[in-house]
ZABA-428551 format. One record per residue: x, y, z of N, C-alpha, C, CB in turn. Coordinates in pm, whole numbers, padded with zeros to 5 digits, always signed. Glycine has a CB too. Layout:
N
XYZXYZXYZXYZ ...
This chain:
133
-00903+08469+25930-00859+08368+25836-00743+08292+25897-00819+08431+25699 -00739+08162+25877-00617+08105+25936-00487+08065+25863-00655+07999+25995 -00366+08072+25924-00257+08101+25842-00190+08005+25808-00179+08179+25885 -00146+07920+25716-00082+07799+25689+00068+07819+25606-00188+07712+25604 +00158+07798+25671+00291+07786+25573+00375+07657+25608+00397+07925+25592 +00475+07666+25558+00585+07587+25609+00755+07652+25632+00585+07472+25506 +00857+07521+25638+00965+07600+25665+01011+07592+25500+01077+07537+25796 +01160+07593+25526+01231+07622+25388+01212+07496+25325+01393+07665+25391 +01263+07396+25379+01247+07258+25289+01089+07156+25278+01368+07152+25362 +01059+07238+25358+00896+07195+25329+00815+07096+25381+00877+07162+25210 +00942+07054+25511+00916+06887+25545+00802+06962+25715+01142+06749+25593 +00820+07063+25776+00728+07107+25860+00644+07204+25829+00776+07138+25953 +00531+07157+25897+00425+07305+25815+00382+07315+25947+00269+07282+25666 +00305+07443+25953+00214+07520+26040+00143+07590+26019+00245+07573+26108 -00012+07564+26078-00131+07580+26069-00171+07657+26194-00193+07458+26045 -00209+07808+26204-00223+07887+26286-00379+07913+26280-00130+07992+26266 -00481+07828+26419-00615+07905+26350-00676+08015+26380-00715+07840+26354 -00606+08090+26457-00646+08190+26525-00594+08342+26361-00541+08181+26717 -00698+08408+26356-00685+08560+26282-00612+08604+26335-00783+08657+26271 -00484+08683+26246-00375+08798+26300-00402+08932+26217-00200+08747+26271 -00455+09038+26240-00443+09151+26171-00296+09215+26186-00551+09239+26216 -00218+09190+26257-00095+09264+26259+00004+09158+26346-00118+09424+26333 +00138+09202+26309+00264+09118+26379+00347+09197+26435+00350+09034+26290 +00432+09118+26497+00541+09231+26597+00648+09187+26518+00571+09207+26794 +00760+09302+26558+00895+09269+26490+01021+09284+26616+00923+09392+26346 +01057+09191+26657+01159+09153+26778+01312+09198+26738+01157+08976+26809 +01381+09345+26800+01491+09310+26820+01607+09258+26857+01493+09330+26821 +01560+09149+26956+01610+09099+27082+01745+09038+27017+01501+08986+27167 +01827+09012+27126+01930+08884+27045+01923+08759+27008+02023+08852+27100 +01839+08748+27099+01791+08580+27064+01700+08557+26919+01675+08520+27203 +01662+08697+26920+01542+08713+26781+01680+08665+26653+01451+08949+26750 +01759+08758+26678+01813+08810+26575+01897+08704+26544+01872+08937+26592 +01990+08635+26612+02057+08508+26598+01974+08359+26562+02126+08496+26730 +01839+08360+26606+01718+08256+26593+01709+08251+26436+01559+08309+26674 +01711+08400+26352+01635+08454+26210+01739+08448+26138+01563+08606+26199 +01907+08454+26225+01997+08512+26123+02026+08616+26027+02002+08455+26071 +01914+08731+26119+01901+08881+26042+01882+08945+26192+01745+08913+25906 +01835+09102+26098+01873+09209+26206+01737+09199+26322+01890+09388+26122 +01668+09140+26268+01495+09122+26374+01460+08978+26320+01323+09265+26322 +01313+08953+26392+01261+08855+26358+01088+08929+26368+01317+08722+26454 +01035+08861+26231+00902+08894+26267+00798+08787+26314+00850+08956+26158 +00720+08808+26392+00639+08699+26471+00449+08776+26544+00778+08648+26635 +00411+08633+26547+00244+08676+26604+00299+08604+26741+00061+08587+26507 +00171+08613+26837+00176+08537+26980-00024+08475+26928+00212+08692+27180 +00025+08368+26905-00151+08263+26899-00187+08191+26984-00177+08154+26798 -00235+08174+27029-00282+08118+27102-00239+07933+27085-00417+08172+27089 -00183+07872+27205-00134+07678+27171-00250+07646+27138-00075+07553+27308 -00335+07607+27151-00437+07538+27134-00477+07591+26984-00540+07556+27252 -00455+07604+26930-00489+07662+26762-00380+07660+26676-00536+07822+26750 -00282+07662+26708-00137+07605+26650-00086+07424+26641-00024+07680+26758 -00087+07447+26519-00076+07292+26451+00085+07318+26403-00209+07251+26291 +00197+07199+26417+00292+07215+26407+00332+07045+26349+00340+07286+26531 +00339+07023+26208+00389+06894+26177+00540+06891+26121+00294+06832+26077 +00625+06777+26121+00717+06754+26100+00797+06762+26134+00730+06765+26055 +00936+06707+26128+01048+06673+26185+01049+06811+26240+01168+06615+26100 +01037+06828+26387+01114+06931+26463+01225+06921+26588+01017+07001+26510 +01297+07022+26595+01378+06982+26736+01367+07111+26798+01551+06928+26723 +01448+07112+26967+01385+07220+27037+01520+07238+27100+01245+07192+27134 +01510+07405+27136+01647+07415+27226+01610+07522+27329+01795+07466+27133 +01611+07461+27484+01594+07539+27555+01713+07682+27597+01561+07453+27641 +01679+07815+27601+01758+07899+27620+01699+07990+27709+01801+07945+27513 +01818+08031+27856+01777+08107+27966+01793+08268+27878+01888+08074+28122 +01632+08336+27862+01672+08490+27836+01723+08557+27940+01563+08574+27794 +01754+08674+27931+01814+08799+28041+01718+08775+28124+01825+08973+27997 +01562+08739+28103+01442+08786+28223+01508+08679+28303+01241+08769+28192 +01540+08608+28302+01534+08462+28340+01486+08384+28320+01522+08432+28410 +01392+08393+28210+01303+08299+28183+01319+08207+28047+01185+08369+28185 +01276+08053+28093+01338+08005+27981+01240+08048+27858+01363+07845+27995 +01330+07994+27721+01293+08014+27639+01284+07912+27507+01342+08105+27641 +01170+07793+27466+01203+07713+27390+01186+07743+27249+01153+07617+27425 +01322+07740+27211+01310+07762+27036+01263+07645+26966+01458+07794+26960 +01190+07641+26879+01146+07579+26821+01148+07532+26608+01059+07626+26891 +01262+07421+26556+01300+07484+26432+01291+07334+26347+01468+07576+26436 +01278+07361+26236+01273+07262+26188+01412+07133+26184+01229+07315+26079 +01381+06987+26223+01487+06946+26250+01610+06871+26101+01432+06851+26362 +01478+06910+25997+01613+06924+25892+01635+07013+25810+01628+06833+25809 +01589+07128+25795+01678+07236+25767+01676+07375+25836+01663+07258+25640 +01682+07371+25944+01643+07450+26060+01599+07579+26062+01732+07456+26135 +01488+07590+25985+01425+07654+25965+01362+07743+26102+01362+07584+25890 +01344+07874+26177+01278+07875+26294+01146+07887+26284+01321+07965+26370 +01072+07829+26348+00936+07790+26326+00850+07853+26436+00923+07635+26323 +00876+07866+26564+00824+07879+26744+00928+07915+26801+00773+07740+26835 +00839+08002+26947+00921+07975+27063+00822+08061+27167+01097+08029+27048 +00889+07961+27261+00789+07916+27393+00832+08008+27478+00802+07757+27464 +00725+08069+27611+00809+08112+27711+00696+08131+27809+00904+08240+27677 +00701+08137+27951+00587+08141+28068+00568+08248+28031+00605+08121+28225 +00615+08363+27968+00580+08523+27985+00487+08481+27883+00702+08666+27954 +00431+08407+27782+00340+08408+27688+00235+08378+27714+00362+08352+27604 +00199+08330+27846+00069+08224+27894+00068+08147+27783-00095+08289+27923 -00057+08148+27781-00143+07994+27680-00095+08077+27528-00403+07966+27703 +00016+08111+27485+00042+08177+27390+00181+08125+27343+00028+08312+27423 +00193+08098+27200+00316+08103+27163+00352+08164+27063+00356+08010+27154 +00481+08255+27049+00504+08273+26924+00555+08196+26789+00560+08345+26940 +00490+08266+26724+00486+08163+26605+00592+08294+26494+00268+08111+26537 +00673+08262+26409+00772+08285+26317+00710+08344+26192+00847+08160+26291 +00636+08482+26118+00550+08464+26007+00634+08480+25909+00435+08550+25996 +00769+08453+25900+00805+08469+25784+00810+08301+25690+00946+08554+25804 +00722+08214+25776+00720+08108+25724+00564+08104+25638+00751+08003+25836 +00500+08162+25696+00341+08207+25613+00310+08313+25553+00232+08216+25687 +00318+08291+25414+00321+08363+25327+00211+08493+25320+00319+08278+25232 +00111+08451+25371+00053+08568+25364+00075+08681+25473-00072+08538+25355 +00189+08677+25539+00186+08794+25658+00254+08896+25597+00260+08760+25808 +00334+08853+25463+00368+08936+25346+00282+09044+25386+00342+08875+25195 +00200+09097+25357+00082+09209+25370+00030+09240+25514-00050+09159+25287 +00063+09175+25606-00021+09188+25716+00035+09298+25792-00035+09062+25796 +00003+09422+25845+00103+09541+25901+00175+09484+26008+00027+09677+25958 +00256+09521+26046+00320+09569+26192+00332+09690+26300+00421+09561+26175 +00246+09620+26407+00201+09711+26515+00299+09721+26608+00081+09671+26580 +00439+09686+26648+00507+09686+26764+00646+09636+26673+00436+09583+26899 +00695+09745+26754+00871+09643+26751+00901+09630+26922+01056+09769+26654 +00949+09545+26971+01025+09504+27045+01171+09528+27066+01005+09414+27029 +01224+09511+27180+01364+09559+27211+01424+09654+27143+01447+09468+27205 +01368+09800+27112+01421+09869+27018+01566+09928+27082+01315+09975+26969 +01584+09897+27164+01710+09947+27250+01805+09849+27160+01707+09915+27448 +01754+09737+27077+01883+09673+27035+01883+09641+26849+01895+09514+27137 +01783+09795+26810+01784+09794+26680+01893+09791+26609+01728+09878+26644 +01948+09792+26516+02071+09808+26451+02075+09938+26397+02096+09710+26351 +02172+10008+26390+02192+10155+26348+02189+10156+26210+02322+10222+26397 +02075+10210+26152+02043+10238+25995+01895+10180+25952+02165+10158+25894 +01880+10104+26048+01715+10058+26059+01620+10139+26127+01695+09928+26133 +01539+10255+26058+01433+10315+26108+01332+10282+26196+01386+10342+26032 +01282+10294+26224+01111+10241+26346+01038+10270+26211+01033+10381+26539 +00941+10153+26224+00817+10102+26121+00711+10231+26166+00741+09908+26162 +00691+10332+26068+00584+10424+26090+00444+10304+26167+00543+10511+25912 +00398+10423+26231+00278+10370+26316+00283+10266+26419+00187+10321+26235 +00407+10153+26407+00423+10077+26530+00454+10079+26632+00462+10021+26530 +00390+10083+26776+00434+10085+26888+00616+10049+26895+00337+09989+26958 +00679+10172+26969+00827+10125+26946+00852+10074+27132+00954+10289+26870 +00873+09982+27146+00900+09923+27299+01005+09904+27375+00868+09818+27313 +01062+09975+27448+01243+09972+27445+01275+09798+27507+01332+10129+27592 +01171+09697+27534+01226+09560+27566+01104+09469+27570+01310+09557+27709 +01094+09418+27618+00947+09326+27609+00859+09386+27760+00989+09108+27620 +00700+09411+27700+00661+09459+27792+00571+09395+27931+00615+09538+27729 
């Protein structure tokens, strides 16, 4: 099924057509400062199936790999929407806390758990990954 939401003010939406049975949840710093919480939850879809309208702006950022990294947010209420990176191939991540239905959708992986916050458990059943693999 394909996933359609928007950001907070409603002026960008995104249309994901690719099926996600499950999402990852990123501890990284960049996650966590991007979300303005302790993680960020996100799919990797494929570009070519990702529809992205409305005012957006972009900010390139070098991660630890070295590799850049384009955030991607809404450009009037900066909502985070994407973000780009060569480690994704033909893949980008996409933000599901903007599509409402990932509400329900499990989580198979956390990411960077080396930089969980102390009092936040590991999600029974999800691959726990000490950084991106």
């Amino acid at each position: 099924m394909p996933h359609k939401g928007s950001c907070l003010c409603g002026e960008t939406t995104v249309e994901v057509a690719s099926t996600h049975e499950a999402q990852i949840v990123c501890h990284c710093t960049d996650c966590k400062q991007t979300s303005g919480s302790a993680f960020s939850t996100n799919i990797l879809a494929p570009k070519d199936g990702v529809k992205i309208t409305g005012p957006v702006k972009k900010f390139d950022i070098k991660a630890k790999s070295g590799n850049t990294v384009t955030r991607v947010f809404c450009g009037t209420c900066g909502s985070a929407i994407s973000h780009l990176s060569a480690v994704f191939g033909d893949k980008q991540a996409i933000q599901t806390g903007n599509l409402p239905d990932f509400a329900k959708v499990p989580i198979d992986t956390e990411l960077f758990v080396k930089d969980r916050w102390t009092g936040l458990v590991a999600i029974a059943d999800a691959a726990q990954v000490q950084t991106m693999p």
